[in-house]
Jmol script that loads the backbone (N, CA, C; Angstrom):
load data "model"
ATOM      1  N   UNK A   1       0.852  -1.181   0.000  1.00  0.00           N
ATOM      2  CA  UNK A   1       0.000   0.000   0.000  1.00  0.00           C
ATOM      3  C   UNK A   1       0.889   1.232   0.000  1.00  0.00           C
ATOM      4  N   UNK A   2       0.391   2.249  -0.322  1.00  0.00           N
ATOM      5  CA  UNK A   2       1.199   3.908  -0.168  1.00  0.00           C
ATOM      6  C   UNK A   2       0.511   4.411   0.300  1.00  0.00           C
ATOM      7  N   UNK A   3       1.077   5.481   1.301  1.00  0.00           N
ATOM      8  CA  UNK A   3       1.102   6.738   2.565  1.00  0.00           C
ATOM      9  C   UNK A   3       2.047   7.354   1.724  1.00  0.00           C
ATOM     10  N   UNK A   4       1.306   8.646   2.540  1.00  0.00           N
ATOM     11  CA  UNK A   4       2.091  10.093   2.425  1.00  0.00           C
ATOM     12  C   UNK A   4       3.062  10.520   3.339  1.00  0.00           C
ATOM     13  N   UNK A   5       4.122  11.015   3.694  1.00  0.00           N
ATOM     14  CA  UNK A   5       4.049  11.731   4.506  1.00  0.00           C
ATOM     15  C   UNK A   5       4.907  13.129   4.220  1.00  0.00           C
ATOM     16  N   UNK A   6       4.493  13.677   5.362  1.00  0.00           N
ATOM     17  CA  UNK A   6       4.291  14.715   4.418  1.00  0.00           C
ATOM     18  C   UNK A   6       4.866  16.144   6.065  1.00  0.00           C
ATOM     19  N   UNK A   7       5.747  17.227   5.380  1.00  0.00           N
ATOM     20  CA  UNK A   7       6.464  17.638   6.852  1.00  0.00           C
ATOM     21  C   UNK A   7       5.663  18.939   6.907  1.00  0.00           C
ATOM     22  N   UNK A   8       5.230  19.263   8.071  1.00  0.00           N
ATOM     23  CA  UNK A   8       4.603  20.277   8.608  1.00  0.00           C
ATOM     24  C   UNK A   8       4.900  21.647   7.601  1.00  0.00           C
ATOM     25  N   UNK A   9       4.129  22.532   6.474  1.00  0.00           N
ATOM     26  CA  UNK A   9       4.378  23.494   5.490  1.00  0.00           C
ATOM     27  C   UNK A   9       6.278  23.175   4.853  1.00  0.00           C
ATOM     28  N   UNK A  10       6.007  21.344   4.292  1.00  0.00           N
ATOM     29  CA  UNK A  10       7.433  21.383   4.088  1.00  0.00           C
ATOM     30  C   UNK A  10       6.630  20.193   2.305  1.00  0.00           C
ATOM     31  N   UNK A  11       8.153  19.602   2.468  1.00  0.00           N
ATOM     32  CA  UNK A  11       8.338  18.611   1.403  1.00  0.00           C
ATOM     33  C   UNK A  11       7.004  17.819   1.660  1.00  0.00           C
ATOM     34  N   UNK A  12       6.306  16.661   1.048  1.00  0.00           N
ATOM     35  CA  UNK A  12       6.125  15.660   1.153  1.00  0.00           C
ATOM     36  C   UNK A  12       6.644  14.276   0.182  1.00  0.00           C
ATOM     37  N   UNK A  13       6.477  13.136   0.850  1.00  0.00           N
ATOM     38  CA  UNK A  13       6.637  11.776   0.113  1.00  0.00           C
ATOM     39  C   UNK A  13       5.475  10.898  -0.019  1.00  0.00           C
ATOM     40  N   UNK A  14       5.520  10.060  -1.007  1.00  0.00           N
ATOM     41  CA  UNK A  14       4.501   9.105  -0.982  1.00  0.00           C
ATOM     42  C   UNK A  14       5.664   7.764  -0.978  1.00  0.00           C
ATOM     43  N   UNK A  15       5.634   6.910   0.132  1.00  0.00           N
ATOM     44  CA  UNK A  15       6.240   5.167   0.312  1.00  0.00           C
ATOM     45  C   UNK A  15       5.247   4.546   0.553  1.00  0.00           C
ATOM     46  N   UNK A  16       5.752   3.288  -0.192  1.00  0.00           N
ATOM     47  CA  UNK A  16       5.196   1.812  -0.124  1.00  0.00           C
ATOM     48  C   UNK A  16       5.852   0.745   0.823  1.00  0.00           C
ATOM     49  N   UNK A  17       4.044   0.950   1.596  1.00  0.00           N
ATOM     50  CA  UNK A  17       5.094   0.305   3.000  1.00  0.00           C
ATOM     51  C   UNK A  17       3.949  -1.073   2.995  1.00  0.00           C
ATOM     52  N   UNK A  18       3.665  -2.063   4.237  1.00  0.00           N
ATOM     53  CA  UNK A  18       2.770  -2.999   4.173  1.00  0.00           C
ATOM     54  C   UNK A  18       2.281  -3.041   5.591  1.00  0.00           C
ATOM     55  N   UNK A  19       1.266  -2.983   6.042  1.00  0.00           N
ATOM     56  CA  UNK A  19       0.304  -2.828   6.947  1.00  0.00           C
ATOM     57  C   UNK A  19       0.821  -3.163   7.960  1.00  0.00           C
ATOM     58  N   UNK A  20       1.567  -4.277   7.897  1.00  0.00           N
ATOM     59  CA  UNK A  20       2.926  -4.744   8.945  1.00  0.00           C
ATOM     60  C   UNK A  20       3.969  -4.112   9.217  1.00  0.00           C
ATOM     61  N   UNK A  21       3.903  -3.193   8.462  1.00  0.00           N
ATOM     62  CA  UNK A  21       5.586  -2.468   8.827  1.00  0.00           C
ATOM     63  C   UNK A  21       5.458  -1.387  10.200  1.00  0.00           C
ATOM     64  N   UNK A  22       6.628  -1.790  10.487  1.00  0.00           N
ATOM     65  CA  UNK A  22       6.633  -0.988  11.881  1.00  0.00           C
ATOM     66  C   UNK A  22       7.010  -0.100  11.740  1.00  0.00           C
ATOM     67  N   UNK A  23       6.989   1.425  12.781  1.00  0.00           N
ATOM     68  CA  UNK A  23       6.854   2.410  12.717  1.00  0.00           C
ATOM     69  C   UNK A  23       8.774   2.968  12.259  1.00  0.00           C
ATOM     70  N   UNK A  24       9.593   1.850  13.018  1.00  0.00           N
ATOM     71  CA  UNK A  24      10.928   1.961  12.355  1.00  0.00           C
ATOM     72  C   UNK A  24      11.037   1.666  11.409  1.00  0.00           C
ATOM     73  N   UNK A  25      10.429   1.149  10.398  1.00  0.00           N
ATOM     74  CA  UNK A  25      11.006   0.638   9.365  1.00  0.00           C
ATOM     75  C   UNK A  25      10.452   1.968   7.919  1.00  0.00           C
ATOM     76  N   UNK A  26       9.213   2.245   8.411  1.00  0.00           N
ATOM     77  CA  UNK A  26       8.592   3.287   8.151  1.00  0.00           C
ATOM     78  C   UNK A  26      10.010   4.869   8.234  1.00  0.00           C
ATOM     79  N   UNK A  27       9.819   4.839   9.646  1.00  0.00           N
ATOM     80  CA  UNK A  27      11.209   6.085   9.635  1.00  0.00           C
ATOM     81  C   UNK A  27      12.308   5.843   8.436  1.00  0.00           C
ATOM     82  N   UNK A  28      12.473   4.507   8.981  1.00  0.00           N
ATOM     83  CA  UNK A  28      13.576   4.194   7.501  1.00  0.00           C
ATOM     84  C   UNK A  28      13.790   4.335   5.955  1.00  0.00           C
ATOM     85  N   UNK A  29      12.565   4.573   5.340  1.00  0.00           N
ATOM     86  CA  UNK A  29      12.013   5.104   4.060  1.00  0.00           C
ATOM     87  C   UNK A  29      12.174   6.585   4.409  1.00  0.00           C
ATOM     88  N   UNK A  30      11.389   7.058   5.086  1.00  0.00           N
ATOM     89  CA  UNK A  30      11.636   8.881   4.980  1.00  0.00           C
ATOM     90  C   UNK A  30      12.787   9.376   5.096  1.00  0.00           C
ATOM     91  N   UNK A  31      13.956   8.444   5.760  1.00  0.00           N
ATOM     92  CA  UNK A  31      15.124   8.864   5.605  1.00  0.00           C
ATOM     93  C   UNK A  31      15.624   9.111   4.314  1.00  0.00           C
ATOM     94  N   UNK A  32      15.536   8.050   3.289  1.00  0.00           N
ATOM     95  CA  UNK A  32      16.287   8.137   2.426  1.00  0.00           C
ATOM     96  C   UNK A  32      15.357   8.652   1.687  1.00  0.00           C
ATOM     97  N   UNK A  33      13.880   9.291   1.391  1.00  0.00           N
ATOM     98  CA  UNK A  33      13.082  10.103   0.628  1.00  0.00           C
ATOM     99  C   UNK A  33      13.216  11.314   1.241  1.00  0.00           C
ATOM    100  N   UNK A  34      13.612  11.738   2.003  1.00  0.00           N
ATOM    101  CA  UNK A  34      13.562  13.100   2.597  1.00  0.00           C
ATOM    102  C   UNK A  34      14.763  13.394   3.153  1.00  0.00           C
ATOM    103  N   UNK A  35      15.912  12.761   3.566  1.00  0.00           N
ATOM    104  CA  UNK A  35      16.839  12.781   3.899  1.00  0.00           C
ATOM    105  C   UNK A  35      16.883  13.817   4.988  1.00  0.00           C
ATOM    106  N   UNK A  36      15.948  12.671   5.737  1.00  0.00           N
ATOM    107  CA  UNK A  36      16.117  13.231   7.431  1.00  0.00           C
ATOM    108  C   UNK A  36      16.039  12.080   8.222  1.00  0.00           C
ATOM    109  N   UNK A  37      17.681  12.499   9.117  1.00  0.00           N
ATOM    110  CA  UNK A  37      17.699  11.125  10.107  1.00  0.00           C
ATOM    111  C   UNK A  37      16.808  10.586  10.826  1.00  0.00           C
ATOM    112  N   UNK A  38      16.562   9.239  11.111  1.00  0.00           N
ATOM    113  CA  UNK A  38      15.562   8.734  11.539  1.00  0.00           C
ATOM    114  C   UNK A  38      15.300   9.377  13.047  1.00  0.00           C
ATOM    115  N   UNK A  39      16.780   9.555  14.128  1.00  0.00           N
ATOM    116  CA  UNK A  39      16.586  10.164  15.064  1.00  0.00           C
ATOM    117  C   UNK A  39      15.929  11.477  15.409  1.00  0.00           C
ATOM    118  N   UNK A  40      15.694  12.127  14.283  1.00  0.00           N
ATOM    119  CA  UNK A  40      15.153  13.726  14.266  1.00  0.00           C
ATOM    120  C   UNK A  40      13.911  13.736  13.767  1.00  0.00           C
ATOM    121  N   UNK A  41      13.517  12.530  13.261  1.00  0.00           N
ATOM    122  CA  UNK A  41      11.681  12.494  12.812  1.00  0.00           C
ATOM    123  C   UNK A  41      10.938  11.613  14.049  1.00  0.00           C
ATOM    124  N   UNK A  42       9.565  12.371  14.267  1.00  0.00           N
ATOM    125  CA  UNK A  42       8.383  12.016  15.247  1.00  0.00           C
ATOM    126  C   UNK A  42       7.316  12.123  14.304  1.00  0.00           C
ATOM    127  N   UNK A  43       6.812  11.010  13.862  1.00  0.00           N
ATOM    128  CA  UNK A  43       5.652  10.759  13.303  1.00  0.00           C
ATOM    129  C   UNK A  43       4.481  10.831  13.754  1.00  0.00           C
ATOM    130  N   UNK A  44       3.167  11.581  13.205  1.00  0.00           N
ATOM    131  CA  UNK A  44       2.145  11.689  14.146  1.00  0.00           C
ATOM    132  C   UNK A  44       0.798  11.077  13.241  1.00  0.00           C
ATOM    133  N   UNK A  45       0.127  10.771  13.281  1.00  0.00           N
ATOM    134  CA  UNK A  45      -1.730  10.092  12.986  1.00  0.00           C
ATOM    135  C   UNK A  45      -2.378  10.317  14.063  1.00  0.00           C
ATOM    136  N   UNK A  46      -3.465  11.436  13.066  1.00  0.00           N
ATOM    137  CA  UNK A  46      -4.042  11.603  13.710  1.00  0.00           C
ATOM    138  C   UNK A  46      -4.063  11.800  15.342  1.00  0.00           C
ATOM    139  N   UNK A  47      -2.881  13.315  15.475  1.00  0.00           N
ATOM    140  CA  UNK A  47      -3.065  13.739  16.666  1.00  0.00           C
ATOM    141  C   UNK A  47      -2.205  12.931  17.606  1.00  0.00           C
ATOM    142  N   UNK A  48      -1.800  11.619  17.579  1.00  0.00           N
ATOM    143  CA  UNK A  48      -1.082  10.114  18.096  1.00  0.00           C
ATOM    144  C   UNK A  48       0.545  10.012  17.180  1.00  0.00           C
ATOM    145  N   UNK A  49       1.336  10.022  18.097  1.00  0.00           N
ATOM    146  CA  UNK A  49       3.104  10.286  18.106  1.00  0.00           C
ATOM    147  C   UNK A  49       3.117   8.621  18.106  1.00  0.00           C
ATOM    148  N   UNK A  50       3.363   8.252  16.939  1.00  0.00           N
ATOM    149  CA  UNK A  50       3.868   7.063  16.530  1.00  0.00           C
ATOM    150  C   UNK A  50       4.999   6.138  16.947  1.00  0.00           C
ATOM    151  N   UNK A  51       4.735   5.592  17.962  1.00  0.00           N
ATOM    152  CA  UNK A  51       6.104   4.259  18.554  1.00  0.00           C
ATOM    153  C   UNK A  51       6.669   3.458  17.747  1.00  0.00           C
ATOM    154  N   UNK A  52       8.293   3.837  17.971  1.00  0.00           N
ATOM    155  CA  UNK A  52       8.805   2.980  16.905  1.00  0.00           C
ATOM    156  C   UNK A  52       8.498   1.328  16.862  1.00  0.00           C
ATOM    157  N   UNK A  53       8.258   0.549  18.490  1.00  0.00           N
ATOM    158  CA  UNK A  53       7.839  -0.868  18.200  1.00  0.00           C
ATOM    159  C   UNK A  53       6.766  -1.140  17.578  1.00  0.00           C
ATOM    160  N   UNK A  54       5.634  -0.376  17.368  1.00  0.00           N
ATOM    161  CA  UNK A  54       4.390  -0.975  16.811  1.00  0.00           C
ATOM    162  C   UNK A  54       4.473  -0.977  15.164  1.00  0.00           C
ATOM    163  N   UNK A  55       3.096  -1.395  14.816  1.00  0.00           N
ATOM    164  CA  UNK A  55       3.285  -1.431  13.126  1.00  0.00           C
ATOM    165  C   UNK A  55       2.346  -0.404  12.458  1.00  0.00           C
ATOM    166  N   UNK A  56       2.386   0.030  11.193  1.00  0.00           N
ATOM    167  CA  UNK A  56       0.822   0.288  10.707  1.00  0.00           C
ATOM    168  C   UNK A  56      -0.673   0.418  11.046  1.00  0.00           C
ATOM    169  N   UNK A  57      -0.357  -1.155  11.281  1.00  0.00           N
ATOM    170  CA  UNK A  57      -1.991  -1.867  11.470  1.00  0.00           C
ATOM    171  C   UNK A  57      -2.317  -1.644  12.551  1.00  0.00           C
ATOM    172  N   UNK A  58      -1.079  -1.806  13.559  1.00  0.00           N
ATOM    173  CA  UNK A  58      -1.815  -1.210  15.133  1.00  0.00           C
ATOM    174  C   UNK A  58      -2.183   0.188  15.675  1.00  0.00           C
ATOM    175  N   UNK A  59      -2.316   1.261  14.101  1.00  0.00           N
ATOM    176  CA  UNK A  59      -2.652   2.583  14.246  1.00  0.00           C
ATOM    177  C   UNK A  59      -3.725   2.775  13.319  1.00  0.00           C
ATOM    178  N   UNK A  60      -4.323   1.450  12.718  1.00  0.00           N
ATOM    179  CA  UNK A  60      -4.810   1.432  11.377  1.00  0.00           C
ATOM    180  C   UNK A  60      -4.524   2.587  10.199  1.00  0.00           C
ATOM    181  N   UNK A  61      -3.722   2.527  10.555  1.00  0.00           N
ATOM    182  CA  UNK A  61      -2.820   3.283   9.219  1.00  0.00           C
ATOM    183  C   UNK A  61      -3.458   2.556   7.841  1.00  0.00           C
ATOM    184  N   UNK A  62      -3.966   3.217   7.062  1.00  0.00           N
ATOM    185  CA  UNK A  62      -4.670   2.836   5.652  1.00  0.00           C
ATOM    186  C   UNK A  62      -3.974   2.917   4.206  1.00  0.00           C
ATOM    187  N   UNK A  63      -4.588   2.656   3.038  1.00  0.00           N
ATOM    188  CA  UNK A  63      -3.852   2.824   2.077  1.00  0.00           C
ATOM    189  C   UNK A  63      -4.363   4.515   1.805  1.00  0.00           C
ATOM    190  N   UNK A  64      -3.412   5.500   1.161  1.00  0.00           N
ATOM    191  CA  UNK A  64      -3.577   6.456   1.226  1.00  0.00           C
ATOM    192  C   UNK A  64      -3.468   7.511   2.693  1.00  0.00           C
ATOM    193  N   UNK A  65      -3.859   6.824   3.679  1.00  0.00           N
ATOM    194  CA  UNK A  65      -3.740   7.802   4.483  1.00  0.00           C
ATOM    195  C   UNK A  65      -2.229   8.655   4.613  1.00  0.00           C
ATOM    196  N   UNK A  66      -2.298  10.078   5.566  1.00  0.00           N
ATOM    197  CA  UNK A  66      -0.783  10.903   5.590  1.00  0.00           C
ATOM    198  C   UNK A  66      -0.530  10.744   6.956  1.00  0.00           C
ATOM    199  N   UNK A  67       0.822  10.813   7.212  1.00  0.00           N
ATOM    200  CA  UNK A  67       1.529  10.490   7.986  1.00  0.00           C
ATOM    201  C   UNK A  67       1.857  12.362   8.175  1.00  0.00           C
ATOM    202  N   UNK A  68       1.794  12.966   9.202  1.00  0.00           N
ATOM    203  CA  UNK A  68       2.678  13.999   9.502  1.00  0.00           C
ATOM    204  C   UNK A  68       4.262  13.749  10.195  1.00  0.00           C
ATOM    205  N   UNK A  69       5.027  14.851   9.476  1.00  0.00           N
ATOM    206  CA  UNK A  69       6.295  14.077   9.953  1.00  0.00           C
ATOM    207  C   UNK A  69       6.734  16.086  10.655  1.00  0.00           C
ATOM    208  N   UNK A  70       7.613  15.667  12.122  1.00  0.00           N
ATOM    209  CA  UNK A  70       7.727  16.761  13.078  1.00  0.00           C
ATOM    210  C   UNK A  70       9.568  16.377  12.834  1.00  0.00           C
ATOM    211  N   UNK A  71      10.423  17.671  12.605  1.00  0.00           N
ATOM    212  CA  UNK A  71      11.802  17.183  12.437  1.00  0.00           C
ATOM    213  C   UNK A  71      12.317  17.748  13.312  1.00  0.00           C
ATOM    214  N   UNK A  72      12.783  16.857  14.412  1.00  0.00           N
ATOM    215  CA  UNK A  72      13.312  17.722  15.949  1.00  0.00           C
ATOM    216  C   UNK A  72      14.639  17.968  15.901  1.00  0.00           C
ATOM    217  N   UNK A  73      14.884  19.509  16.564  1.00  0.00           N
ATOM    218  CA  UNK A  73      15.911  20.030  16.113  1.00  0.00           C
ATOM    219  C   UNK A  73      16.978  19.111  17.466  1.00  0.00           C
ATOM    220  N   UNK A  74      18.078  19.944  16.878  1.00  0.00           N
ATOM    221  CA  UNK A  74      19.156  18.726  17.388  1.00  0.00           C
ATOM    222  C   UNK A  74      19.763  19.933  18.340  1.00  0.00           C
ATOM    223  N   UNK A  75      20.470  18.766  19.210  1.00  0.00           N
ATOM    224  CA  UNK A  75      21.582  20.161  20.103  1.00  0.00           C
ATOM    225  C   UNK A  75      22.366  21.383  19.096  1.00  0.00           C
ATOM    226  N   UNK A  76      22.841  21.082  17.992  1.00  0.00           N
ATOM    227  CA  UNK A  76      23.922  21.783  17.367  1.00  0.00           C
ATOM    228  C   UNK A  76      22.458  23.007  17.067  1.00  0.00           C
ATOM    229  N   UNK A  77      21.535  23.266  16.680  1.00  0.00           N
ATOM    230  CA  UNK A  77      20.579  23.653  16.062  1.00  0.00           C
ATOM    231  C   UNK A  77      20.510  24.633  17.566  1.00  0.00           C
ATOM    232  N   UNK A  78      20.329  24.181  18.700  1.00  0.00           N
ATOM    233  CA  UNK A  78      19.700  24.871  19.749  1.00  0.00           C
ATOM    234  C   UNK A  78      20.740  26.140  20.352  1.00  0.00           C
ATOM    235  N   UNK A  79      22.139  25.470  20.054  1.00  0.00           N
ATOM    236  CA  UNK A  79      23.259  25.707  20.257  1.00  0.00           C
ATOM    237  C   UNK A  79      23.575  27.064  19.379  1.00  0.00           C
ATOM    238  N   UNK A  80      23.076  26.818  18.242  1.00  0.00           N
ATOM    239  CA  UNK A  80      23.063  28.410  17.358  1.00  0.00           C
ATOM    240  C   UNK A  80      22.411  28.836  18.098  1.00  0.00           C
ATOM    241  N   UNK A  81      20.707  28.460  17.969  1.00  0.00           N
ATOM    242  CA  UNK A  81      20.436  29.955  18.362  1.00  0.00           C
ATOM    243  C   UNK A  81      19.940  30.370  19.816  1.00  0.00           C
ATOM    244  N   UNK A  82      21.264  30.208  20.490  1.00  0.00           N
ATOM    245  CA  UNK A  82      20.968  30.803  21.816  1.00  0.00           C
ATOM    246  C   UNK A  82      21.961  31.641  21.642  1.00  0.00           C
ATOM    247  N   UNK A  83      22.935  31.052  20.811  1.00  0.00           N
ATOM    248  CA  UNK A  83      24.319  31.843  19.787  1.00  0.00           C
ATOM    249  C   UNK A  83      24.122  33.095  19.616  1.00  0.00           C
ATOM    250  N   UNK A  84      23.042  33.174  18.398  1.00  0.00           N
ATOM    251  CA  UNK A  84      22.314  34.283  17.946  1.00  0.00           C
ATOM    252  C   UNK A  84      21.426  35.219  18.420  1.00  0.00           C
ATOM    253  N   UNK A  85      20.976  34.584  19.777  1.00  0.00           N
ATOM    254  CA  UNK A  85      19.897  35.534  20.721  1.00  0.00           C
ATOM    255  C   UNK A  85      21.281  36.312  21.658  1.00  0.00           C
ATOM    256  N   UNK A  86      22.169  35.376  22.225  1.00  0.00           N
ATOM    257  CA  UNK A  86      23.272  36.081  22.847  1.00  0.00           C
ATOM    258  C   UNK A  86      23.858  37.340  21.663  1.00  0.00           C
ATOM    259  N   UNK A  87      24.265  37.481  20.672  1.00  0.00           N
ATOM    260  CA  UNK A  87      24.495  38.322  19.912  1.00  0.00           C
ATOM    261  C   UNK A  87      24.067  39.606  19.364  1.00  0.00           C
ATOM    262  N   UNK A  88      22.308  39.172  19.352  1.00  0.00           N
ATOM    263  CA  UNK A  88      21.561  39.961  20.004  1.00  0.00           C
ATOM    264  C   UNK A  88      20.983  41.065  20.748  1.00  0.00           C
ATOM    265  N   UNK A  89      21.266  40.527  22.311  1.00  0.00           N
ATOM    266  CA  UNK A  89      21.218  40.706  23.171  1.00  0.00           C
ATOM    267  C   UNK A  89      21.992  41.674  23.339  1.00  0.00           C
ATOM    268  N   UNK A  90      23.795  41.574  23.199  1.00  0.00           N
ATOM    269  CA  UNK A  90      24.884  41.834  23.539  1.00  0.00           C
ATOM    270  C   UNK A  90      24.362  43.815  22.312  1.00  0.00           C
ATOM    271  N   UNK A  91      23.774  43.348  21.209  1.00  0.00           N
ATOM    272  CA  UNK A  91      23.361  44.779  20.200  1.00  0.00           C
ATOM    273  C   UNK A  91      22.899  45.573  21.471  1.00  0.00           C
ATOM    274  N   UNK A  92      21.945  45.042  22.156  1.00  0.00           N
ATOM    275  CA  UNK A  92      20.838  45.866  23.101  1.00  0.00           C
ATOM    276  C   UNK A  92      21.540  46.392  24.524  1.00  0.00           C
ATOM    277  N   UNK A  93      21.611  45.853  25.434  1.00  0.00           N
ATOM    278  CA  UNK A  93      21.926  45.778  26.478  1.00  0.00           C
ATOM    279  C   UNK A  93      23.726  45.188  27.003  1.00  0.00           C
ATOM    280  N   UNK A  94      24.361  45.564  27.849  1.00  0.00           N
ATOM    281  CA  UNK A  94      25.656  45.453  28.420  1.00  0.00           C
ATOM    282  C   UNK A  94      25.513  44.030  28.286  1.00  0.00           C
ATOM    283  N   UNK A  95      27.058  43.715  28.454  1.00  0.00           N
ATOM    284  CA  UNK A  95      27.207  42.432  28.435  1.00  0.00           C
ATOM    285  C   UNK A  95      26.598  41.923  29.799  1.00  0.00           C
ATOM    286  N   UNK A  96      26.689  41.871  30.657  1.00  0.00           N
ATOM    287  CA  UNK A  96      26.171  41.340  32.246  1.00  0.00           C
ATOM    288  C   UNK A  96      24.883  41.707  32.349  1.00  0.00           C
ATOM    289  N   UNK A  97      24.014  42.440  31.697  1.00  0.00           N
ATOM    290  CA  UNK A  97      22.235  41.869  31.495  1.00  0.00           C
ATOM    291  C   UNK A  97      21.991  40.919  30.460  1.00  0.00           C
ATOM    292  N   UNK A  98      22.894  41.153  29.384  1.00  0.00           N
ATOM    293  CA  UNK A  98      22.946  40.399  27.962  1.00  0.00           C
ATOM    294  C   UNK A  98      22.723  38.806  28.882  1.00  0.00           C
ATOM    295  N   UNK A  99      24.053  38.419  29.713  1.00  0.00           N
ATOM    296  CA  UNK A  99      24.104  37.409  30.007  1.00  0.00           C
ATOM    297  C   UNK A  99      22.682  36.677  31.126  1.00  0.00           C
ATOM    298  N   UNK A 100      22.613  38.059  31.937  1.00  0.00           N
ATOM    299  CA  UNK A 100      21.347  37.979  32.940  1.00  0.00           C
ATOM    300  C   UNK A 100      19.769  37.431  32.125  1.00  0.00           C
ATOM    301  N   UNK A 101      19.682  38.021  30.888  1.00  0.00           N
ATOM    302  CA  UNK A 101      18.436  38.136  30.205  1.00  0.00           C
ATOM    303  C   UNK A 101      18.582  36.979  29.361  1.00  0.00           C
ATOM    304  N   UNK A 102      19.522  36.114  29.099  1.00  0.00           N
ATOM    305  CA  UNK A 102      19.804  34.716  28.206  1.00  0.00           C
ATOM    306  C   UNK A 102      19.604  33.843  29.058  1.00  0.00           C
ATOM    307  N   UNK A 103      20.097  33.790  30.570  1.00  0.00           N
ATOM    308  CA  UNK A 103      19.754  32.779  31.600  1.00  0.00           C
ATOM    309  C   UNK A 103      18.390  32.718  31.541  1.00  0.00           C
ATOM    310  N   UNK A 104      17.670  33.612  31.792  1.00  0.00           N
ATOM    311  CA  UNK A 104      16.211  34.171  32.107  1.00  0.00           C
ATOM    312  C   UNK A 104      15.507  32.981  30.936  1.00  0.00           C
ATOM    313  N   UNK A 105      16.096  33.654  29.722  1.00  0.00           N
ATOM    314  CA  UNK A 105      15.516  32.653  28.637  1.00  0.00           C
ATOM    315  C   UNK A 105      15.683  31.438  28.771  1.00  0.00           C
ATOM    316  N   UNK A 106      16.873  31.139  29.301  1.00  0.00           N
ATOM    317  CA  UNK A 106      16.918  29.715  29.094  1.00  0.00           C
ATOM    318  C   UNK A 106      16.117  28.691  29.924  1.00  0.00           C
ATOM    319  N   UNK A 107      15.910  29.017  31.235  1.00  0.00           N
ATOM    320  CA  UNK A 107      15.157  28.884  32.132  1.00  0.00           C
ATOM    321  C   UNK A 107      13.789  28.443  31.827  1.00  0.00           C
ATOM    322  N   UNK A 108      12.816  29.772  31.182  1.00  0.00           N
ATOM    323  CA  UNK A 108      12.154  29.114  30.362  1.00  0.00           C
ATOM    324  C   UNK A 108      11.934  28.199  29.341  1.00  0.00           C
ATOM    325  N   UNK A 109      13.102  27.733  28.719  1.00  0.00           N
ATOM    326  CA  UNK A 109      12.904  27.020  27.056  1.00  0.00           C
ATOM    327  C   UNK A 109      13.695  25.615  27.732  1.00  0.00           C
ATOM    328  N   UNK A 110      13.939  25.451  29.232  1.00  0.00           N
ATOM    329  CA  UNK A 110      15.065  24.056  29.297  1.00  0.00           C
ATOM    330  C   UNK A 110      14.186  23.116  29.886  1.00  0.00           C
TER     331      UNK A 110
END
end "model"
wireframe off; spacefill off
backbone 0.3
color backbone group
């Protein structure tokens, strides 16, 4: 059968997977159609974050139905831009609020 999936206002794919296939093996196709590591995709149906042990069928995943795919950013990714908010920051305010007002943030976002 073929699914979509398809990335939040991004690319989509259509793979041929089989009602049995598990949700890893599934990741494993979008890798190499979308060329995004399997570790950085969270698959969702219908509202439901897809476990890599189960299969298809135990989400009744259909022929045609879409798969939303969520691509989670990685440390190096987070690592910029606290980079870039510090840089920022440093435009606006002294360095020692710069640093005061990035903790603040981080606090919230950790």
């Amino acid at each position: 059968m073929f699914i979509s999936v398809k990335i939040l206002q991004g690319q989509e794919c259509t793979i041929e997977v089989s009602a049995s296939s598990s949700i890893s093996a599934v990741k494993q196709l979008v890798a190499q159609e979308l060329q995004i590591p399997v570790d950085q995709q969270r698959l969702v149906f219908r509202g439901k974050t897809l476990s890599d042990g189960l299969s298809l069928e135990d989400y009744n995943i259909e022929e045609g139905n879409r798969l939303h795919l969520f691509v989670l950013k990685t440390a190096e990714d987070a690592a910029l831009a606290w980079d870039q908010m510090r840089k920022f920051l440093l435009s606006q305010f002294s360095p020692e609020d710069a640093e005061k007002v990035l903790e603040e943030y981080k606090k919230d976002f950790s």
